[in-house]
N, C-alpha and C positions, 0 to 999 in steps of 0.2 A: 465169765459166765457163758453159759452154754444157749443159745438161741434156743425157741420152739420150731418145730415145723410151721406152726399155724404164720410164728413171726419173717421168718425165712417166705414162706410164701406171699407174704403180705411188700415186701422187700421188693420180691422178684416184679409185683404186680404192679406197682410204682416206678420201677427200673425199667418196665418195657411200657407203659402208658407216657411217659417222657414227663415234661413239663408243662403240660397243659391245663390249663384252669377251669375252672370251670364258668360257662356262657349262663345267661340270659335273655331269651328273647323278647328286646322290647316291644318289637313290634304288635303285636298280640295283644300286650298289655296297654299299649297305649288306645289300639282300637278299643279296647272296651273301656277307656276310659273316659275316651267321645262317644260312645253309645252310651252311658252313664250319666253324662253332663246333658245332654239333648235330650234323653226324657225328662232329668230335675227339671229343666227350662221349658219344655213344653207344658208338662205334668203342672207346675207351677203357677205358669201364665194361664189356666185355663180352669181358675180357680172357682170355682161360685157361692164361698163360703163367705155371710156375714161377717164383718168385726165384730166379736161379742167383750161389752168391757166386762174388768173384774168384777165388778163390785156387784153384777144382776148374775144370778141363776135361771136360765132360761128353762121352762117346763117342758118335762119330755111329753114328747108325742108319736108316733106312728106313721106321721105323715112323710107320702115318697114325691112330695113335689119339690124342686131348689127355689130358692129365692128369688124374687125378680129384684130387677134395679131402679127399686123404690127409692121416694124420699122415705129414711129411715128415724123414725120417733123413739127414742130409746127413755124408759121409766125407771127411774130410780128410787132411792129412800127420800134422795132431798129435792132435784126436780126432773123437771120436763126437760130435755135436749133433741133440739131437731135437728139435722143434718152437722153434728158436731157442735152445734152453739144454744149455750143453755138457754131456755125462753121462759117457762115458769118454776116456784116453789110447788112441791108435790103437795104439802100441807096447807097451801093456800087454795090450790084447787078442789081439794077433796072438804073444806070448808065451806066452799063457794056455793047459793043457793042455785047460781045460775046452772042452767043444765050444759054450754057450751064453756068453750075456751075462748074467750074474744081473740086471745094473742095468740092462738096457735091460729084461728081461723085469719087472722089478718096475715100471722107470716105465712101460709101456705097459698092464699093470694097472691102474695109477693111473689111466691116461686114461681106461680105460674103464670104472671104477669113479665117474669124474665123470662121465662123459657117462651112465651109467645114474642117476644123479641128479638129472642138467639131465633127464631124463625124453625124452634123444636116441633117436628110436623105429629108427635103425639097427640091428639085430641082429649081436652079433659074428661071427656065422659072413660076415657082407657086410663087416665092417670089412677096411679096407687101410691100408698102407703104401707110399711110395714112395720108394723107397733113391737117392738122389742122390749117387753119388759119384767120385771122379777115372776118369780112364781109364786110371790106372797105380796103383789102389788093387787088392793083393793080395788073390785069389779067398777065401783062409783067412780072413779078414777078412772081405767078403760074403757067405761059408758060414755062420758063424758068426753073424751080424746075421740072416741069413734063419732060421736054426736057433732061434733067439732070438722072431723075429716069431711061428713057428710053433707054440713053446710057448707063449706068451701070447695063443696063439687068433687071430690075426692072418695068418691063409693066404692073404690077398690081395696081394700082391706085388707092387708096379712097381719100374721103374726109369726116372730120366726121361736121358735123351738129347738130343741134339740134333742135329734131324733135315736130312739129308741128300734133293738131287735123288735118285730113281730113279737107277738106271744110273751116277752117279758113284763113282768109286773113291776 
């Protein structure tokens, strides 16, 4: 069988390029793959996003403030949890005639009875809170938490949300 030219050429161009392979420079690639890794790790550690559990839908808002590094009260269906350790029934409270929490108002004492120990130079009148809770959690409920904060010297108030464009509905 009779070779092409195209083939013949292709021949030739193999025959005078020798045995050489072909390269990859890693170097190149390894730099950016340390400029890659050093933003994840800064980017990362410089977080100031809430934990938000599954179970709460937090309501959107507009607001362009972050979070401070509050004691975090988070509101559920079934109760109260503060700083990760559940402290009341959500349907015992919203029952309750009383307008406070006795037991949130005692554990937030607590906290700040430790933290005036650990020698924390915050001042209660700066201490806050930040009330994390569903968007179908009854106001009587979040009156009551905030009423609660209030007594226990704690008049700093958040609520965290999740924040919505401008202008979307």
């Amino acid at each position: 069988m009779k070779e092409s030219r195209r083939a013949k050429r292709m021949k030739r161009h193999h025959a005078r390029r020798g045995d050489k392979a072909a390269t990859l420079n890693m170097v190149s690639l390894m730099d950016i793959f340390t400029i890659l890794v050093f933003f994840l790790l800064v980017s990362a550690a410089d977080s100031d996003v809430l934990p938000t559990p599954k179970a709460i839908k937090l309501p959107q808002s507009t607001s362009d403030k972050l979070a401070k590094k509050n004691i975090v009260i988070v509101i559920n269906d079934k109760n109260i949890v503060v700083q990760n350790k559940p402290l009341v029934d959500t349907r015992s409270v919203a029952n309750s005639k009383s307008p406070i929490i006795t037991d949130l108002v005692t554990m937030l004492r607590n906290i700040e009875e430790e933290s005036i120990k650990n020698k924390d130079d915050k001042p209660a009148s700066k201490r806050g809170v930040t009330i994390m809770g569903d968007q179908n959690t009854h106001y009587k409920i979040i009156k009551k938490i905030m009423l609660s904060c209030a007594t226990a010297q704690f008049a700093n108030i958040s609520f965290a949300v999740v924040q919505k464009a401008p202008g979307a509905n």
